[in-house]
N, C-alpha and C positions, 0 to 999 in steps of 0.2 A: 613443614611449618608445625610448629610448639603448638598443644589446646590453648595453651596462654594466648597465643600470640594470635590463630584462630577468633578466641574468644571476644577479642579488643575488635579486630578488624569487624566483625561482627558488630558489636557496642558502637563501631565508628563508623559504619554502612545504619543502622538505624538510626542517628540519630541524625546523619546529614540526609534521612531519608524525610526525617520527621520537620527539620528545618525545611527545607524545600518546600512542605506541604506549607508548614506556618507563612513563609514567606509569600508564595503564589495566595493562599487565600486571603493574607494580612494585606496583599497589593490589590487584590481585587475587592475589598473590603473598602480601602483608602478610595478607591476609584471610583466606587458607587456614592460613597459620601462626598467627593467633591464634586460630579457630574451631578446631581442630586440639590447641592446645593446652589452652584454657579447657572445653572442650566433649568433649571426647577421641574425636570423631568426624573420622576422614579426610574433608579438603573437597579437591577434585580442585585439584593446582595446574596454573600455563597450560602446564609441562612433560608431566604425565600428559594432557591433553588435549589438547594436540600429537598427540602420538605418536598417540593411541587416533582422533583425526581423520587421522593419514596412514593409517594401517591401514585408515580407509574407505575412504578416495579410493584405497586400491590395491585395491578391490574386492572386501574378507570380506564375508561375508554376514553382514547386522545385520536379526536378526527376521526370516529368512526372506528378507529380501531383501539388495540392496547400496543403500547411503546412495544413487547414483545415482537408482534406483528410487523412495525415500522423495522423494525431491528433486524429483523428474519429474511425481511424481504430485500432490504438492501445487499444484507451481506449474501443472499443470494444472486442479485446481478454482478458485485463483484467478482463472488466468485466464476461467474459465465463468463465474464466477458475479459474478467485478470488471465482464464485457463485456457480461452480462445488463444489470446497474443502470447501466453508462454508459450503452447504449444508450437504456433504456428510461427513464433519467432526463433525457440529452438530448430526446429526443420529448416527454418531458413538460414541460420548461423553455421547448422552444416552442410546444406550445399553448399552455400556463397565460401564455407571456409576452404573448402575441397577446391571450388572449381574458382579459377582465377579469372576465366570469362565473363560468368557469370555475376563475379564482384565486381568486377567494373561496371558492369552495365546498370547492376541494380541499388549500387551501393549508396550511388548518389541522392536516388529517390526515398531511401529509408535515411538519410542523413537529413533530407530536409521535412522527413515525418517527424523524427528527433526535437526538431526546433519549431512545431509548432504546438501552441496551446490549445492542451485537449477541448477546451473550452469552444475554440475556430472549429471543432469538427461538429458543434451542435445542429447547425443549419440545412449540413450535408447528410446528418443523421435521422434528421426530420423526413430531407426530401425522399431520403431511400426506406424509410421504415415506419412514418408518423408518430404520429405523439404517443405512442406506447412502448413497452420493456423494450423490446427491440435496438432502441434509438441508445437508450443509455448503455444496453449491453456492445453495441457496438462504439459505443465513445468510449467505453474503457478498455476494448479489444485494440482500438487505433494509439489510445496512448500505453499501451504494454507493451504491444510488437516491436516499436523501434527501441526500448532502451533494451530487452533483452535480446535482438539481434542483432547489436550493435557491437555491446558485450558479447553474443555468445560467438562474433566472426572474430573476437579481438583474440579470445581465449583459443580459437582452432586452430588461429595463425601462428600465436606464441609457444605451441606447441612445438617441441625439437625435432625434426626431420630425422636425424638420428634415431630417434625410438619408435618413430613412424617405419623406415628399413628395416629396421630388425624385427620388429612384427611382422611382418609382412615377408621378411625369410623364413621365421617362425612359423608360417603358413596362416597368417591370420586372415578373416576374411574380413568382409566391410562394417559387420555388425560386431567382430571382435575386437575390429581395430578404435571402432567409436568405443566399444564399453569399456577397453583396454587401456588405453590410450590417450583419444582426445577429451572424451569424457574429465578424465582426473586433472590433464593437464588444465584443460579451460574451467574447472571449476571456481577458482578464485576467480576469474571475470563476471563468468556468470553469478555469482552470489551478491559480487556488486552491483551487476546488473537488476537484478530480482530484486535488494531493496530497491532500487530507486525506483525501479515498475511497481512496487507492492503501495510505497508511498503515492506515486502519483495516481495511480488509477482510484485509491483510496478517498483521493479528494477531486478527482473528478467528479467519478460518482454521486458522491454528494449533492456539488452543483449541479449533474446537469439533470438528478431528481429534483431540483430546485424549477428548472427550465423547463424542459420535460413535461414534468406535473403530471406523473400517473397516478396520482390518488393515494400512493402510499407511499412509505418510505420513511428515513431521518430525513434527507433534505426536501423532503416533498412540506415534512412535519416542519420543521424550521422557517419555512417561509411563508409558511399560512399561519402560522402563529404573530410573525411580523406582520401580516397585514390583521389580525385581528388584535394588536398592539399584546398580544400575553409572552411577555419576553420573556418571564422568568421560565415558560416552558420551552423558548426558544434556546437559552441556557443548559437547559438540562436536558436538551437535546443536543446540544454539542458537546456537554460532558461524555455522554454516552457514546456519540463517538471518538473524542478523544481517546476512549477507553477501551473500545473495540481495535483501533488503530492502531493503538501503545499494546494492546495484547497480541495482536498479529505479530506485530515487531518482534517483541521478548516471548511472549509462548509459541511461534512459527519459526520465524525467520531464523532466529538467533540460532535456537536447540538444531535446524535443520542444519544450519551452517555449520555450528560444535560438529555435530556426528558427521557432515561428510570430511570434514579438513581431519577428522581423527580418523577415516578411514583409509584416504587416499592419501595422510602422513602430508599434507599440504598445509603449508602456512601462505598468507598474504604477504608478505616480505618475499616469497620468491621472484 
């Protein structure tokens, strides 16, 4: 590609970047003035929510703490409870993909993990753990596990037999043959798999610090702002995670996905 031609695509990526934003706040702008007026209730416009979101990030204390804090501590039970159900869903995607026994017996019961909303596991999180960290980090270990060992048994299976043999004439052992092998081939499932586990456990989270209610948190913070009616900081607490969410995506996900399809020469259309 021409710098010319470079340079346009550039001019034409910022300014449907720049539309987008006008459009999302010009809608949310229209929305607060006609709920405002029909309704006669103040709905926080994206200027009151500005402001009340710099006032975090200059560090007031919001519920005892600073938005920092709320921030910190969320994105730390995600991260415990999203690396619990990779982990333990990857392990699982290679046995069950290996052993054809083993898939049948158990395959059923991670398919109807799959179809239930992480939300149904609050009760059973309670009963097993009480009302502390415990409870949310294992609701978001229960909704990671099944989408990525769902994906990670699709990607074992779709692996060629063919290149399974010849490894294994090759003299490969069990650890070669995964790092060799199944690994590169199931990558494209798993990667699908991982966004839609990275999305949902994202917004569980959230809720079920809403449930929950350990005393910190974004969702802990969003819903004690709705009962003390300060919306516009209930607002600019779901800005921020909008923003954490959308950074996982494009600064995790994405670049991690880039670098492995360029390594193991795999595209998604296979």
């Amino acid at each position: 590609m021409s710098p010319a031609a470079k340079e346009r695509n550039k001019r034409t990526w910022i300014g449907y970047s720049l539309g987008a934003w006008i459009f999302g706040l010009g809608l949310w702008q229209v929305v607060a003035w006609i709920v405002t007026a029909v309704r006669g209730v103040p709905f926080p416009t994206p200027w009151e929510c500005a402001s009340v979101l710099w006032e975090m990030l200059q560090g007031t204390v919001f519920l005892e703490h600073t938005i920092y804090h709320h921030a910190g501590v969320s994105l730390l039970r995600w991260g415990e409870g999203f690396g619990l159900g990779l982990f333990s869903g990857l392990a699982y995607a290679l046995l069950a993909g290996w052993s054809a026994p083993m898939r049948h017996l158990t395959m059923p019961t991670v398919e109807v993990l799959q179809v239930i909303p992480g939300l149904a596991w609050i009760p059973v999180a309670i009963l097993l753990f009480g009302l502390n960290q415990a409870a949310t980090v294992a609701i978001i270990t229960l909704t990671t596990f099944p989408a990525v060992a769902i994906a990670g048994v699709m990607g074992v299976r779709s692996v060629d037999a063919r290149y399974v043999r010849a490894a294994r004439m090759c003299g490969a052992g069990p650890w070669a043959l995964f790092a060799t092998v199944f690994l590169p081939g199931a990558l494209p499932h798993l990667l699908s798999g991982l966004r839609i586990a990275l999305g949902a456990a994202w917004r569980v989270l959230v809720a079920a610090e809403m449930i929950v209610g350990s005393g910190d948190g974004l969702g802990y913070a969003i819903i004690q702002s709705r009962w003390t009616m300060d919306y516009a900081s209930a607002f600019a607490c779901i800005a921020i995670i909008a923003t954490l969410g959308l950074g996982m995506e494009r600064l995790v996900l994405l670049p991690l996905e880039r670098r492995t399809v360029e390594r193991w020469g795999l595209s998604h259309d296979q």
